[in-house]
C-alpha positions as CSV (number, residue, x, y, z in Angstrom):
1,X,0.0,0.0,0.0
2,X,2.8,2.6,1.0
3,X,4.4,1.6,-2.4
4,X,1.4,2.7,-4.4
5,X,1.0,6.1,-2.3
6,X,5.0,6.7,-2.8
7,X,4.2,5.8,-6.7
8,X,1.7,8.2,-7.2
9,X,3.9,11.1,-5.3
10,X,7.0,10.4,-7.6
11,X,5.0,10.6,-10.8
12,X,3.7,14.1,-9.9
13,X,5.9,17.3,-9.9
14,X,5.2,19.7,-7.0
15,X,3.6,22.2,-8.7
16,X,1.2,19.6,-9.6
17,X,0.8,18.4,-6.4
18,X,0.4,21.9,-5.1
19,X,-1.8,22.5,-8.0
20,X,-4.0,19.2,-7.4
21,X,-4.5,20.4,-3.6
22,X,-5.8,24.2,-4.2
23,X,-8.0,22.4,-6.8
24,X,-9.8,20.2,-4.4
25,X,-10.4,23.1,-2.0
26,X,-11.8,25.3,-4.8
27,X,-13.5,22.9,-7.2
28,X,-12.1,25.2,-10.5
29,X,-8.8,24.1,-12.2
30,X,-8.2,27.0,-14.0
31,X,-8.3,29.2,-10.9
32,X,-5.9,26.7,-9.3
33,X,-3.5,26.8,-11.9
34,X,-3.8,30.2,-11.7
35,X,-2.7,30.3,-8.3
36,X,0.0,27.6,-8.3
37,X,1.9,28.2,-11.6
38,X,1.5,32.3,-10.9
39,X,0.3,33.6,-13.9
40,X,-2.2,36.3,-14.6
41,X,-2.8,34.7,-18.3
42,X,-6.2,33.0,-17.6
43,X,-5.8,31.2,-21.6
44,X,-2.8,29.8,-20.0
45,X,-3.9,28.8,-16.7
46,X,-6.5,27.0,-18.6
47,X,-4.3,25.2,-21.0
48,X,-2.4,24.0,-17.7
49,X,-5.4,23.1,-16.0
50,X,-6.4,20.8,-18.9
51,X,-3.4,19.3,-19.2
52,X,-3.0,18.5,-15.8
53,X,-6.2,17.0,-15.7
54,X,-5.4,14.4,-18.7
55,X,-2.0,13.5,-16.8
56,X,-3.6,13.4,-13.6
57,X,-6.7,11.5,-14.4
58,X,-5.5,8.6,-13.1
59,X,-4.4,9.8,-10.2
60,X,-7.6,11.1,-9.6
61,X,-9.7,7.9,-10.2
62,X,-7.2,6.4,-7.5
63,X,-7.5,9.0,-5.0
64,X,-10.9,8.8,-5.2
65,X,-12.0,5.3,-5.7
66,X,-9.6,5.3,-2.2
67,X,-11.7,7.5,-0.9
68,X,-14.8,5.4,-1.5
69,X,-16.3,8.0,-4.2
70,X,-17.4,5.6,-7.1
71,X,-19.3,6.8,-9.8
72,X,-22.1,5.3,-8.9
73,X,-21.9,7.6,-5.3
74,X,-21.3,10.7,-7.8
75,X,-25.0,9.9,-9.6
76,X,-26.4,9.5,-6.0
77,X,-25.2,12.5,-5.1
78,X,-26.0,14.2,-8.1
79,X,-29.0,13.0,-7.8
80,X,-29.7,14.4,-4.2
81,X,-27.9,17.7,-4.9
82,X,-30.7,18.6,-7.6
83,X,-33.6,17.5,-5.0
84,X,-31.9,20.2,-3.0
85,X,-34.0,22.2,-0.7
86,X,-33.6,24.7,2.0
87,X,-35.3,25.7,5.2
88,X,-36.9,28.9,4.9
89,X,-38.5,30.9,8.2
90,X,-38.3,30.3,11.6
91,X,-37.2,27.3,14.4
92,X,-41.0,27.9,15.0
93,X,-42.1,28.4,11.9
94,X,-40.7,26.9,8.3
95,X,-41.3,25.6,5.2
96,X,-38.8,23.9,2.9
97,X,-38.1,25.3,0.1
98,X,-36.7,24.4,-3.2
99,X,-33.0,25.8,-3.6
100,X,-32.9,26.9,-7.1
101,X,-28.8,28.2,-6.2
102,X,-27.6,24.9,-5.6
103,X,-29.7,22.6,-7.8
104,X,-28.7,25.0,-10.6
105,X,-24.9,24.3,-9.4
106,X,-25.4,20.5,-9.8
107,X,-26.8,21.0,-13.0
108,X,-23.7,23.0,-14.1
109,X,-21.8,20.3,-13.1
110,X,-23.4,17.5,-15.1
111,X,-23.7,19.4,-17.5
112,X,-20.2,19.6,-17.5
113,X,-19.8,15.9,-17.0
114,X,-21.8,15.3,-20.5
115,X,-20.0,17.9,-22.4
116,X,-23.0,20.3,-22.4
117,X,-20.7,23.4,-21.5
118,X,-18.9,22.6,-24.8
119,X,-21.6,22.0,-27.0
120,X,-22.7,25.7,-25.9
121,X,-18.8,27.5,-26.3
122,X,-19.2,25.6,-29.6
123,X,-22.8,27.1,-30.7
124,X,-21.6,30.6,-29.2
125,X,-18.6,30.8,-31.3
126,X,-20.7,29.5,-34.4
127,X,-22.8,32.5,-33.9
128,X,-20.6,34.8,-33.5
129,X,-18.3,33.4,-36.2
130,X,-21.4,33.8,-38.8
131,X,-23.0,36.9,-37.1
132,X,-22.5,39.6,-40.7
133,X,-25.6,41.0,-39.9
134,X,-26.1,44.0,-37.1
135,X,-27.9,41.8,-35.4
136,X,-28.4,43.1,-31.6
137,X,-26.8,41.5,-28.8
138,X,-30.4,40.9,-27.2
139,X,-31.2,39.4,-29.8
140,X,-28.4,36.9,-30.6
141,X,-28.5,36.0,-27.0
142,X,-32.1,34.8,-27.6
143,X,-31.1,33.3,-30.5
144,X,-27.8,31.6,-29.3
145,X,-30.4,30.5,-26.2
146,X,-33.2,28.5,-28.9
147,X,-30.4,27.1,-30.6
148,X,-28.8,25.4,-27.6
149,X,-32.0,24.5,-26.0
150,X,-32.4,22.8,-29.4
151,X,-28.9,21.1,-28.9
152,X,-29.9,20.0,-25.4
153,X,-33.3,18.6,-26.3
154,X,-32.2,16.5,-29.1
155,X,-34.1,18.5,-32.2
């Protein structure tokens, strides 16, 4: 066991490790990188953050499956996150609520998960790739809006 923890430490440099700890306190890799490689280009903390991601993956899926996070406990938890609700009122007097904030995070983050975020960055930069027209920005948001909820549903 203390050969596989030592493995996993010599494959990583310190910057990554350094880098892999500020980004399970924040959650965003691109801020981490940020942080840990100290650099104000946020392009380039992204690139880093990618790439240490791809190395690091199986790090990751170690660390975690040590951890007892599966990814059938990640769907659970998913699951519960966008059931979330909040208490609202009094110790005397309360209703729950539904918490729109966090279910709204946990839909982010599949979303992430499936590659949703992408398909939008793709449809936004198709639009503004093909936008020759003086076409308002209300209005291309709206548009930019139908067509991903298009993408999403499948039509």
């Amino acid at each position: 066991m203390k050969k596989k923890k030592k493995e996993l430490q010599l494959k990583m440099t310190i910057k990554q490790r350094r880098w892999l700890k500020e980004y399970f306190k924040t959650g965003n890799a691109t801020q981490s990188a940020l942080k840990v490689y100290d650099t104000d280009d946020y392009h380039g903390a992204g690139v880093i953050a990618s790439e240490n991601l791809k190395k690091l993956k199986p790090r990751l899926e170690t660390l975690m499956e040590k951890h007892g996070i599966s990814l059938g406990t990640l769907i659970v938890k998913l699951g519960e996150g966008l059931d979330a609700k909040k208490i609202h009122g009094t110790s005397d007097n309360f209703v729950e609520i539904e918490d729109f904030a966090i279910r709204h995070k946990y839909l982010e983050t599949a979303g992430k998960w499936l590659g949703i975020e992408q398909e939008k960055e793709k449809v936004s930069q198709q639009f503004n790739q093909f936008n020759f027209y003086n076409i308002p920005p209300e209005e291309l948001k709206k548009r930019q809006k139908e067509v991903l909820k298009s993408i999403i549903d499948g039509q």
